[in-house]
N, C-alpha and C positions, 0 to 999 in steps of 0.2 A: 302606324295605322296602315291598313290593304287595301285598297278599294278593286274593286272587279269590275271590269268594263268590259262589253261584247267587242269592242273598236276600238284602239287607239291610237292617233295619227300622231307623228312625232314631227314636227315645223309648222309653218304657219307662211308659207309662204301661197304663190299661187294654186301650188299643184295640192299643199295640208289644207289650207283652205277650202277648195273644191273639193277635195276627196270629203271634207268635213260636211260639204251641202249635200252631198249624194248620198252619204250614207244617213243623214238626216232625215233624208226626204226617204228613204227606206226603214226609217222608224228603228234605225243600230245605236242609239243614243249615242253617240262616239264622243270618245277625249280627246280635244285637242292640246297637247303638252308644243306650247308656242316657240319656248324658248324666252331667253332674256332679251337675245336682238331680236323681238319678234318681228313680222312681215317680209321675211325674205332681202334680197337684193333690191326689191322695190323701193324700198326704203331707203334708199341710197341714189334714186332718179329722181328728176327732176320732171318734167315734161314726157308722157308716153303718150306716144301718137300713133301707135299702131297694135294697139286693144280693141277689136273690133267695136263697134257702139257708140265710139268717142269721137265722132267726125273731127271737133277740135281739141283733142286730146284730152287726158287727163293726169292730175301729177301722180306719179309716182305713190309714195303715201296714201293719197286721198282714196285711188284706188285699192289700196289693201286697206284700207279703214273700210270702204264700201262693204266689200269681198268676207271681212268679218263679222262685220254685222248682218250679212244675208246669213252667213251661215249660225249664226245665234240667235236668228228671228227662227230658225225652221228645226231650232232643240239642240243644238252641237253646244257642248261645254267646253271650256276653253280655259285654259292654267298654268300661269306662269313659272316656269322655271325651265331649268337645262337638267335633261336626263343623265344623271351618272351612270347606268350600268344597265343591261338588258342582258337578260339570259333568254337564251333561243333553246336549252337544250331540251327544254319537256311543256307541254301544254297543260295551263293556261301558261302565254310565257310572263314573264318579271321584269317592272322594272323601275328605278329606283329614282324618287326625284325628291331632292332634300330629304326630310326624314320620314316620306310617307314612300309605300309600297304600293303599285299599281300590277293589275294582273287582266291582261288581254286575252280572248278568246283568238283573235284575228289584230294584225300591226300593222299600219303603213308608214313606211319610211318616206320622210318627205324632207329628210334634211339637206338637200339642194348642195352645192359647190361652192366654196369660197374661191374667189378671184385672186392671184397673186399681186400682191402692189410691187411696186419698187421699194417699198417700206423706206421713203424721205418723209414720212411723217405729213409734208408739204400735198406730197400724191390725193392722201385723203380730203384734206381740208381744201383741198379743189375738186372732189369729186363732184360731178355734176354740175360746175361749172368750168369747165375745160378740159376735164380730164375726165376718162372714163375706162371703162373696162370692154365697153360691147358698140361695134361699129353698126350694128344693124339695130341697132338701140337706140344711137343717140348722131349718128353720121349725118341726118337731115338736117341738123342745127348746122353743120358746119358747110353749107353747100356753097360754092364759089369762093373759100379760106383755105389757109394754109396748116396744114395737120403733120404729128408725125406719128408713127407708129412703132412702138419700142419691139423687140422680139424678131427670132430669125427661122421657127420654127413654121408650121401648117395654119394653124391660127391668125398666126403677126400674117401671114401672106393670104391670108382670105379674108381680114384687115384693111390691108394696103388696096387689093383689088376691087373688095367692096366701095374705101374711100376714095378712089379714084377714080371711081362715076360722079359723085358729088364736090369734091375739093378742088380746089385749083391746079394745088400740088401738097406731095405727099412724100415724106421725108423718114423713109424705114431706118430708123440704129438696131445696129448690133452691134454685140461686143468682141464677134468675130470676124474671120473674115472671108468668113464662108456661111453660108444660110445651113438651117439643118431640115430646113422643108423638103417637099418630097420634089423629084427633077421639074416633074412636069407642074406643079405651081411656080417652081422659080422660072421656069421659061415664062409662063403668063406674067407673071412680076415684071421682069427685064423686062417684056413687051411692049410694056406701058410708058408712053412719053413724059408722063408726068411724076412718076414716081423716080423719086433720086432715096441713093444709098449712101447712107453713113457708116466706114465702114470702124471695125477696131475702140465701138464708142460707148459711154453707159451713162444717162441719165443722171446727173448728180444734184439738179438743180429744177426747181420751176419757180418762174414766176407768173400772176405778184398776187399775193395772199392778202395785201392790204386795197386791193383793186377786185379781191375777189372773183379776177378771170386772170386767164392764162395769154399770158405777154411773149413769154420767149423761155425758152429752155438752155440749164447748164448742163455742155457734153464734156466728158474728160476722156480722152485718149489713152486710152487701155496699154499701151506701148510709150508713151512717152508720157503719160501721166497729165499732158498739157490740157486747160479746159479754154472752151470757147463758148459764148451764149449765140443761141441763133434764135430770131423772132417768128414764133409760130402760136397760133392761136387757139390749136387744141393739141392735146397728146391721148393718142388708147393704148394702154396699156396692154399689149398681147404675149404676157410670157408665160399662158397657163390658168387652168384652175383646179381645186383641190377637191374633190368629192368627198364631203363628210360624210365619211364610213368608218373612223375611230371605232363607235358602241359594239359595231357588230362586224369587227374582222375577226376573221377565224371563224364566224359561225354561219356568216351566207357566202355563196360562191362569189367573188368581184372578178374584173374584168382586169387583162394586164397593168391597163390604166389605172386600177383601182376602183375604178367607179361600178355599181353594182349590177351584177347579171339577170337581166329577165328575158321570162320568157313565156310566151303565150299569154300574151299584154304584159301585165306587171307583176308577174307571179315569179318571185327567187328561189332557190334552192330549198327554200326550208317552206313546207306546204305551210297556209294562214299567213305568210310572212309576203305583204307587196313592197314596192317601190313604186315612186312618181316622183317627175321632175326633174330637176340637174344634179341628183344623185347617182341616176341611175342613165341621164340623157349626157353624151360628150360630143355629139354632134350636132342639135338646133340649139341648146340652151333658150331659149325664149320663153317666157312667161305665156305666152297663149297655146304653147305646147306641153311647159308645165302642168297648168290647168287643164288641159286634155289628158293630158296622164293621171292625173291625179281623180278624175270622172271616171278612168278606165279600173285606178287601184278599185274607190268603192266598190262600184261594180262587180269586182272580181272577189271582194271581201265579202261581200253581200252573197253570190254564189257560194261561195267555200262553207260561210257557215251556216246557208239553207241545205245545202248537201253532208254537213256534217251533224245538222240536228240541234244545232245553235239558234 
């Protein structure tokens, strides 16, 4: 079966979401195709405390439960599954979710970035309670404790310097034995009195899973194989994230990163085709930026196709 939609926004995270009230409130009846993990990376916090409104925060979830139902109170339809295939070549574009066929006037990509784990399996099942992916996220929990920060790149080291306004002390592994950050954040790094380096080293281990928070971490020495546990009471994972851009490489322009190219707000290569949020963001990644982006996609979908007669 086809269905023809003016709009159709593909994630559900802060930025699909919002694109989904705006074009709402602009009468584009839009689709939101959520996905199976639907609500984004939020889904995956516990406590956010820096969502404007929330003086005493809000979790995680609750807020993308909010954020869905505004935008289904004000007309946005909303359908679960994972897109298989989108073709960009010809207008209206296609695209495929299980066995039904959807066909867009105007697209917003809102498929966000997935976070690299250490994939111990352990990583996850302590997400959100000791471990995490984002220092300006979740760093205020750990204020006056002991943290470490995995990664030797630009990230791990705006990580480290981030957490070392809040932490006691701060404890960077690598598994080299050289940073691959740019000179002038390692010099800021080394600066810092409280930040100690581990050098030649990689995560093998977190504990305690049966305590439900993070106790101490196992390191193995990349050179001699030997492991050591040391007691630290968070870990951020800073080795990267992935921009979910599978559907549509080869057909919009991406950046060397990978992550998607806009330009003149959220407008990509291919005219009707936006982007919003950490698909197309590799520099603030935040949720209240997503959501601004994703206010900008409608926006810009809402022009295109008053200017094209839609």
């Amino acid at each position: 079966m086809t269905h023809a939609r003016q709009v159709i926004i593909i994630g559900s995270g802060p930025a699909g979401l919002t694109a989904a009230l705006y074009a709402s409130r602009a009468n584009l009846s839009p689709l939101v195709i959520e996905g199976i993990e639907a609500g984004g990376q939020l889904m995956l916090t516990t406590m956010v405390e820096n969502w404007p409104g929330f003086r005493d925060g809000i979790m995680g979830p609750d807020l993308m439960t909010e954020l869905r139902a505004q935008a289904l109170r004000f007309g946005a339809e909303i359908v679960q599954g994972d897109v298989a295939s989108i073709d960009l070549s010809e207008r209206p574009f296609r695209l495929r979710v299980g066995d039904d066929t959807y066909t867009a006037d105007a697209l917003i990509l809102a498929t966000g970035a997935s976070a690299r784990w250490l994939e111990l399996g352990v990583d996850r099942q302590l997400s959100g309670r000791g471990v995490s992916t984002c220092a300006t996220c979740d760093g205020f929990f750990f204020r006056g404790r002991r943290v470490a920060v995995v990664g030797g790149g630009d990230t791990a080291l705006e990580e480290a310097i981030y957490l070392s306004k809040l932490a006691s002390d701060v404890v960077l592994v690598h598994r080299r034995a050289e940073l691959r950050g740019s000179k002038v954040m390692q010099d800021k790094v080394k600066a810092l009195p409280n930040i100690r380096f581990v050098w030649n080293a990689e995560v093998v281990g977190i504990n305690d899973v049966a305590k439900g928070e993070v106790t101490s971490m196992v390191l193995r020495d990349t050179l001699s194989g030997a492991t050591t546990e040391e007691p630290i009471d968070g870990i951020f994972i800073a080795i990267g994230h992935t921009p979910n851009t599978r559907l549509v490489q080869g057909q919009v322009d991406l950046l060397d990163n990978g992550y998607i190219r806009t330009h003149h707000g959220s407008r990509t290569s291919v005219p009707g085709v936006f982007a919003a949020g950490d698909v197309q963001d590799h520099v603030y990644r935040q949720a209240v930026t997503a959501a601004g982006s994703g206010c900008m996609a409608a926006i810009d979908a809402e022009r295109f196709l008053s200017g094209t007669g839609h």
